[in-house]
C-alpha positions as CSV (number, residue, x, y, z in Angstrom):
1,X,-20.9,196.1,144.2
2,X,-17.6,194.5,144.8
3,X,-15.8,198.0,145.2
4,X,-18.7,197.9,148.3
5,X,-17.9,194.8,149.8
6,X,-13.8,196.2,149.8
7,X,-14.5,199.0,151.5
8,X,-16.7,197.7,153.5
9,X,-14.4,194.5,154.6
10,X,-11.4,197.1,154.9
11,X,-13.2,199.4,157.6
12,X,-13.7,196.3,159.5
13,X,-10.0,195.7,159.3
14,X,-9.7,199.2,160.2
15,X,-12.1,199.1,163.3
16,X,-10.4,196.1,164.8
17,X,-7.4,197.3,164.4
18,X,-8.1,200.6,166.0
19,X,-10.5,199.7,168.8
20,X,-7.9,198.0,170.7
21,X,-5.4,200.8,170.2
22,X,-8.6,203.4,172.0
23,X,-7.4,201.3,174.8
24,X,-4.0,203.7,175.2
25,X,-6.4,207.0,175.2
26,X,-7.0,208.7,178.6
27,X,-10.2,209.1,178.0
28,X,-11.3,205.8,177.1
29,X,-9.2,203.7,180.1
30,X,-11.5,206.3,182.5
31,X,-14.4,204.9,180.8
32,X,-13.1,201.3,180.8
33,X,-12.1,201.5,184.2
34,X,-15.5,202.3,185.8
35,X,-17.2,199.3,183.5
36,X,-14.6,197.0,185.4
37,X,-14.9,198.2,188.9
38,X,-18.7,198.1,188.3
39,X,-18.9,194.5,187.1
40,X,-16.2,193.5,189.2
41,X,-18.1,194.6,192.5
42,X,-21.6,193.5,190.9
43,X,-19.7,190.3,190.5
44,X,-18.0,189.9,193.8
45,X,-20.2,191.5,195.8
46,X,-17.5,194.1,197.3
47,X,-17.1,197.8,196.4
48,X,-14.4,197.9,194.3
49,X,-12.8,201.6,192.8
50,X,-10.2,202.9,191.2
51,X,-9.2,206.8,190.8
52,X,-7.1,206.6,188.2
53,X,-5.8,204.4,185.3
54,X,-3.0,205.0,182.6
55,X,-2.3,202.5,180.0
56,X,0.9,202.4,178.3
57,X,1.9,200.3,174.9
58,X,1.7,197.2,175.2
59,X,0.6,196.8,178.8
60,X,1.9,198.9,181.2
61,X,-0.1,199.7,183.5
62,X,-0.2,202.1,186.5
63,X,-3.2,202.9,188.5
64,X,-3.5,205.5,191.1
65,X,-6.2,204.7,194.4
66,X,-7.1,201.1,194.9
67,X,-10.0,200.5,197.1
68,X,-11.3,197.1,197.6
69,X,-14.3,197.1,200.3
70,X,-16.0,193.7,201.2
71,X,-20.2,193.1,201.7
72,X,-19.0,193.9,205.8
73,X,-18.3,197.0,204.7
74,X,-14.5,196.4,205.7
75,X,-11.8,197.6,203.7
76,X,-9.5,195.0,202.5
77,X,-7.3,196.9,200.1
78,X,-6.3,200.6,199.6
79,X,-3.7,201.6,197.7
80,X,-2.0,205.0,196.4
81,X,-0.6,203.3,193.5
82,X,0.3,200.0,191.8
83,X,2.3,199.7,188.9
84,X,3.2,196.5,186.6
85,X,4.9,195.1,183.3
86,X,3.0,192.5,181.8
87,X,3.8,190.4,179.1
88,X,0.6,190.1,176.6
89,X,1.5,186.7,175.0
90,X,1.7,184.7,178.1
91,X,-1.7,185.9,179.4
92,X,-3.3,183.3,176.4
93,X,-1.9,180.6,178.6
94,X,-3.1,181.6,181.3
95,X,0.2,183.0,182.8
96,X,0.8,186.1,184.0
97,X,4.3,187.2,183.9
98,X,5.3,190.4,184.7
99,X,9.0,192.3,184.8
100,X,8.5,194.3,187.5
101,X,5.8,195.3,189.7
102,X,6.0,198.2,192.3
103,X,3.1,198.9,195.1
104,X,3.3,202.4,196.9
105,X,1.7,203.0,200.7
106,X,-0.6,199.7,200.3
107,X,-2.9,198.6,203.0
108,X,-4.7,195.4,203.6
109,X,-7.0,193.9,206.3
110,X,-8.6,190.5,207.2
111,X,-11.0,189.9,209.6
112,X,-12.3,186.3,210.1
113,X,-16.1,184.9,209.8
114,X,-16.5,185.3,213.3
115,X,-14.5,188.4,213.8
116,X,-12.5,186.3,216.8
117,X,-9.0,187.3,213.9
118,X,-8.0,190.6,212.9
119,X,-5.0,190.8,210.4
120,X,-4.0,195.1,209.6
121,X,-0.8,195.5,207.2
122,X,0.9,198.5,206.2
123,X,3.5,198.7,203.3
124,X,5.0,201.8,202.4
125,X,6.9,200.5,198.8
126,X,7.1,197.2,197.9
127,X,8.7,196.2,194.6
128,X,9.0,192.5,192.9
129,X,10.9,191.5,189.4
130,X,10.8,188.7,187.3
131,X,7.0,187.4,188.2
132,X,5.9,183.8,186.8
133,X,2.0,183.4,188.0
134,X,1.4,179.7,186.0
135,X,-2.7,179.4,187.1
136,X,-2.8,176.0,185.0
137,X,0.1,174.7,187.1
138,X,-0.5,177.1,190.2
139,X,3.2,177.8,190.4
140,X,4.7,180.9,191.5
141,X,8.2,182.5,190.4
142,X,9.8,185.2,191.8
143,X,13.1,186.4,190.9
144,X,13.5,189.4,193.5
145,X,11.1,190.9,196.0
146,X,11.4,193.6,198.3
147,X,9.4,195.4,201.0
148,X,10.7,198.5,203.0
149,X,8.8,199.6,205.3
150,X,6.0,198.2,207.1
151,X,4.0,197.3,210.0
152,X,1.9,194.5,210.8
153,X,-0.7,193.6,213.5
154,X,-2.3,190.5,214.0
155,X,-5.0,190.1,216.8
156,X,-6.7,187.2,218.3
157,X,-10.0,188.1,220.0
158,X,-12.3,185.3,222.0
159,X,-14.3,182.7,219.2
160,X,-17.7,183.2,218.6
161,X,-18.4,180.2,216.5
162,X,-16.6,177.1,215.2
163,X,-15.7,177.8,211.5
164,X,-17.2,174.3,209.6
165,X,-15.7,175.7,205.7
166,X,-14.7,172.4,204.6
167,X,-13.7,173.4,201.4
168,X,-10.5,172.4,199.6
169,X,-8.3,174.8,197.4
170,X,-5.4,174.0,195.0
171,X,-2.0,173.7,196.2
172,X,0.7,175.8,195.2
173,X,4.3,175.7,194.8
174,X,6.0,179.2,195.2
175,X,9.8,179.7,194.4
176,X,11.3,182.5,195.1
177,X,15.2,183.4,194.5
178,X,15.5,186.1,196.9
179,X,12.8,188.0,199.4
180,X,14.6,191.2,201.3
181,X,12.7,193.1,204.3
182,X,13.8,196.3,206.0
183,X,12.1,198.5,208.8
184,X,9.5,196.2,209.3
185,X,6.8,195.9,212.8
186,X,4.6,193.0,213.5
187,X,2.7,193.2,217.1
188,X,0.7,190.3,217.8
189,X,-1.9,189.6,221.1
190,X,-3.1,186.2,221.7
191,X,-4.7,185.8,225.2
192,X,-4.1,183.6,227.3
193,X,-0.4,182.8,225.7
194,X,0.1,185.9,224.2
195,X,-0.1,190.0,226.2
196,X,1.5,191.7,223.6
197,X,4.5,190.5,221.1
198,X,6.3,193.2,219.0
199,X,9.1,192.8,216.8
200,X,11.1,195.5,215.1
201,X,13.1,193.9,212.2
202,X,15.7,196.1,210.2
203,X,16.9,193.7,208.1
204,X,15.8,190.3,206.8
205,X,17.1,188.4,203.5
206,X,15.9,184.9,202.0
207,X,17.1,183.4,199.0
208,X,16.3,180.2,197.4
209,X,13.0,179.9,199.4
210,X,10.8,176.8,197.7
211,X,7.1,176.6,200.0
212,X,5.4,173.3,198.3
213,X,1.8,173.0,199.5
214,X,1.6,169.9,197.6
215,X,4.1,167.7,199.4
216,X,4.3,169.7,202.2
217,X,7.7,171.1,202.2
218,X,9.3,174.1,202.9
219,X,13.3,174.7,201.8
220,X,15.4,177.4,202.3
221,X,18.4,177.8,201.5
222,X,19.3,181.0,203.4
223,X,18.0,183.1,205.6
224,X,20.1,186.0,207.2
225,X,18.2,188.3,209.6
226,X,19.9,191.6,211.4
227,X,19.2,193.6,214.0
228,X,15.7,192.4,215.1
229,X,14.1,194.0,218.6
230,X,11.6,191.6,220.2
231,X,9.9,192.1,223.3
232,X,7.2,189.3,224.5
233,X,5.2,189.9,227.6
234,X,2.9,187.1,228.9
235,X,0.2,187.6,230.9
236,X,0.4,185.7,234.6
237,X,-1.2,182.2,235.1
238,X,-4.6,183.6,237.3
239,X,-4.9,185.7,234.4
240,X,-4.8,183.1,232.2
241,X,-6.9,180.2,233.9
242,X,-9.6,183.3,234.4
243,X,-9.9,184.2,231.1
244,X,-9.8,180.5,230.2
245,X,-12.6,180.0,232.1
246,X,-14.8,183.5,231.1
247,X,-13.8,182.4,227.2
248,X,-14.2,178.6,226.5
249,X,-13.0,177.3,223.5
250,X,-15.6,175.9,221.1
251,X,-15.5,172.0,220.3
252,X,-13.8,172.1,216.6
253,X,-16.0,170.7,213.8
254,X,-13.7,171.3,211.3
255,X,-11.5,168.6,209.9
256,X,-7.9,169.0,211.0
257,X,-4.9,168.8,208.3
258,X,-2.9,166.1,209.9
259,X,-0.3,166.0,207.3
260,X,3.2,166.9,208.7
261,X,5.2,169.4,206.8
262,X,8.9,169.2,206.8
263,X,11.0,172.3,206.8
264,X,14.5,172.5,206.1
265,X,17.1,175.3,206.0
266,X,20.8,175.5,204.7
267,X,21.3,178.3,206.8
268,X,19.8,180.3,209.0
269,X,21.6,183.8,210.6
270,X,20.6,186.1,213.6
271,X,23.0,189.0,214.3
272,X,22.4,192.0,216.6
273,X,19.7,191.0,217.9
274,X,17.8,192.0,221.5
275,X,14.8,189.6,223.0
276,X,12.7,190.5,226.2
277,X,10.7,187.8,228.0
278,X,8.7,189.0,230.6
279,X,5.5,189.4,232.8
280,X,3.4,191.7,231.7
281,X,3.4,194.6,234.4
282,X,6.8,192.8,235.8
283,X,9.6,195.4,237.3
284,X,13.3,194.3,236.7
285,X,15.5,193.4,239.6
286,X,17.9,196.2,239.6
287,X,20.2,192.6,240.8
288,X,20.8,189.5,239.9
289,X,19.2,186.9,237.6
290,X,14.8,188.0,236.8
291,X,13.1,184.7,235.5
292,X,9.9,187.4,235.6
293,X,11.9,189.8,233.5
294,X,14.8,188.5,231.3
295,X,16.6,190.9,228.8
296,X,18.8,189.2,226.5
297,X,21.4,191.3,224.1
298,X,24.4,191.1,221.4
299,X,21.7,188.2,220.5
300,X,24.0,186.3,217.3
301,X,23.6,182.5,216.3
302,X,24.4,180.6,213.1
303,X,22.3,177.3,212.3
304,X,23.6,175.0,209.3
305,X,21.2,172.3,208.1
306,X,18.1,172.8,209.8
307,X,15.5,169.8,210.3
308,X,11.9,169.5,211.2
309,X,9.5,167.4,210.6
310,X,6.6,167.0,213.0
311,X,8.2,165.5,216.2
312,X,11.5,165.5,214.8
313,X,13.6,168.3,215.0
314,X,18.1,168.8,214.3
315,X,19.3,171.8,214.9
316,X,23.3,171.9,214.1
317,X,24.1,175.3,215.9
318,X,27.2,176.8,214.9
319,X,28.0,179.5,217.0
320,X,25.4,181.5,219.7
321,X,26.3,184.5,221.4
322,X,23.9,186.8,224.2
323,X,24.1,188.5,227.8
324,X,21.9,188.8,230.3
325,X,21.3,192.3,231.5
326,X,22.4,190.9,234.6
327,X,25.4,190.7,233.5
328,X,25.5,186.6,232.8
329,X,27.4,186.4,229.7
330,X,27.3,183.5,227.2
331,X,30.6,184.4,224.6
332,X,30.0,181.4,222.8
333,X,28.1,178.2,222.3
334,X,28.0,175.4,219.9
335,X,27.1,171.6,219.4
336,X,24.0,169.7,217.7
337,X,20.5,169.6,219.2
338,X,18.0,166.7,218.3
339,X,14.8,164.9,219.4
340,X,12.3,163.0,218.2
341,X,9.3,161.1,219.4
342,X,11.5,158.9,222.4
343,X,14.4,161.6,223.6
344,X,16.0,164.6,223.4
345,X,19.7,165.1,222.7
346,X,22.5,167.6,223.5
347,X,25.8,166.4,221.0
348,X,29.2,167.8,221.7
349,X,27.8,171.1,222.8
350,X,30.6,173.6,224.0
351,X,29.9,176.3,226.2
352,X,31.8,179.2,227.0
353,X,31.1,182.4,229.5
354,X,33.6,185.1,230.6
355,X,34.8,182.5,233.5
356,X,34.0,178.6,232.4
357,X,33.8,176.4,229.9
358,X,31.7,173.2,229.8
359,X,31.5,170.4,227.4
360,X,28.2,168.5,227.4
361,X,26.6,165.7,226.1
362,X,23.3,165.2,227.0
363,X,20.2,162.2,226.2
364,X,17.1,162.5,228.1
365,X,14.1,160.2,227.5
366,X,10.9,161.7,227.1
367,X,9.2,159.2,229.2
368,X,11.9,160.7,231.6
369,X,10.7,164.2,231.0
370,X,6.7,162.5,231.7
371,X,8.1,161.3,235.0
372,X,7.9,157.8,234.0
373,X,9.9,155.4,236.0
374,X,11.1,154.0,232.8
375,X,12.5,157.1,231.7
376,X,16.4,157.4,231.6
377,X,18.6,160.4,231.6
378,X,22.0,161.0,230.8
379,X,25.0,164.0,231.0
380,X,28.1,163.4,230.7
381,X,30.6,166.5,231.1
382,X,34.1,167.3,230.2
């Protein structure tokens, strides 16, 4: 009897030992990973599917074809292949830490309740080290990220209804030591402010980026952006007071978050940069100054110490460089802007072009700017 009871308590050792290890054969992770997708979409209420999995000691894990389809029958993930390191001791903790994770030719989309939002993004490689996901804390580390090549669109279409989810999530507090972007698009349409804004950005770095959702901060400190392309057309004001008119804005139900965040920067870079700011269907002057068309190039400024919370706003600009392709050339510019809820403020501001330079103070009252009789202004030039 007891030579029984040893075998039979050492081929349950045996079968717990090896039914985890059927985990790392082909076969088996197939089998796994349709019992997942299926409870995961009976559970969710989405189609969820996956064409391929492979499972390597301890847990890395690569799958091929990510499809995530929601009960609209819109797809909201697709995905050639995701691949990740995860640690297996931290997930009893309820902490997901990964050393790497790469995503190849990803695509998501998000369409609002009341189909009035569209959000379409396309990622051709993204990769990201040294991931803390705390979900007891809801903290977010991130040692590197980077995404090359993408494209972006974000449309705003007339409301149908007033969205009354009152429903509060956790905050978060992401940290992230550096975030790098290259040969990235982002179109946007938001009538009646908006035509059609596109932005082509070749290169974009952040490091030390903290976004606290509890306390409503947001610190940064750099962020050096290169060679960005933006064009924004704006449709003209009997446009806009039409389609004001044809599309009403609902009366919001919802409860408004009326806590002011406060965003600060160490330093923030532009260089090489182009803007366009014009009326949509506008022809350029071939002369002179366009206020329908304005073309702006060798765009370059340098802020140190950004500010702004709500109202109040300082902006210490260091240097700002750009021509007009009229030819109006600003070779360099620097000083302090401020305001705040009672006045605006131009500090030591120095302004050169190819044949002048101004020195400027300036204070200007916002009653002033509400053409109160109260209201004071101020410039005093050197």
């Amino acid at each position: 009897m007891g030579k029984w009871v040893l075998w039979t308590l050492g081929a349950i050792v045996f079968l717990a030992t090896l039914l985890p290890l059927t985990l790392y054969v082909p076969w088996v992770q197939n089998l796994f990973k349709d019992v997942a997708c299926e409870y995961a979409s009976h559970k969710t209420g989405m189609q969820i599917s996956v064409d391929r999995i492979l499972l390597k000691f301890p847990i890395d894990l690569s799958v091929d074809g990510v499809l995530v389809i929601d009960e609209h029958k819109d797809t909201m993930v697709n995905a050639e292949n995701l691949t990740a390191q995860l640690a297996v001791r931290p997930l009893f903790d309820k902490v997901v830490s990964m050393d790497h994770a790469y995503l190849t030719r990803g695509y998501y989309r998000m369409i609002s309740e009341d189909s009035s939002m569209l959000l379409k993004a396309h990622v051709n490689l993204c990769k990201v080290s040294g991931i803390n996901v705390n979900l007891n804390r809801n903290e977010v580390e991130v040692l590197d990220g980077t995404l090359r090549g993408g494209d972006v669109a974000l449309s705003y279409l007339p409301y149908k209804k007033v969205m009354t989810d009152t429903t509060k999530s956790a905050p978060w507090h992401v940290k992230a030591v550096r975030l790098a972007l290259s040969d990235v698009r982002y179109t946007m349409n938001m009538l009646p402010t908006i035509d059609n804004l596109c932005v082509f950005l070749r290169r974009a770095e952040l490091r030390d980026g903290d976004v606290n959702m509890a306390s409503h901060t947001v610190d940064v400190g750099s962020l050096a952006v290169d060679s960005i392309d933006c064009k924004y057309l704006y449709p003209s004001a009997k446009f806009a007071a039409r389609y004001n008119a044809e599309h009403p804005l609902p009366v919001d139900t919802m409860p408004s978050d009326t806590t002011t965040w406060q965003v600060r920067g160490k330093t923030v870079k532009l260089t090489n940069s182009a803007v366009t700011y014009a009326l949509k269907g506008a022809k350029p002057k071939t002369r002179g100054l366009d206020m329908d068309y304005l073309a702006l190039s060798g765009v370059n400024f340098e802020i140190a110490n950004l500010y702004n919370r709500g109202t109040t706003v300082s902006v210490p600009l260091q240097s700002l460089t750009a021509k007009e392709r009229c030819g109006i050339e600003l070779r360099s510019a620097s000083g302090r802007f401020s305001m705040n809820d009672e006045q605006m403020k131009a500090d030591n501001f120095v302004i050169s072009t190819m044949l002048s330079k101004l020195k400027v103070n300036v204070q200007i009252d916002n009653d002033f700017l509400a053409g109160k009789p109260t209201g004071r202004a101020r410039v005093e030039t050197d």
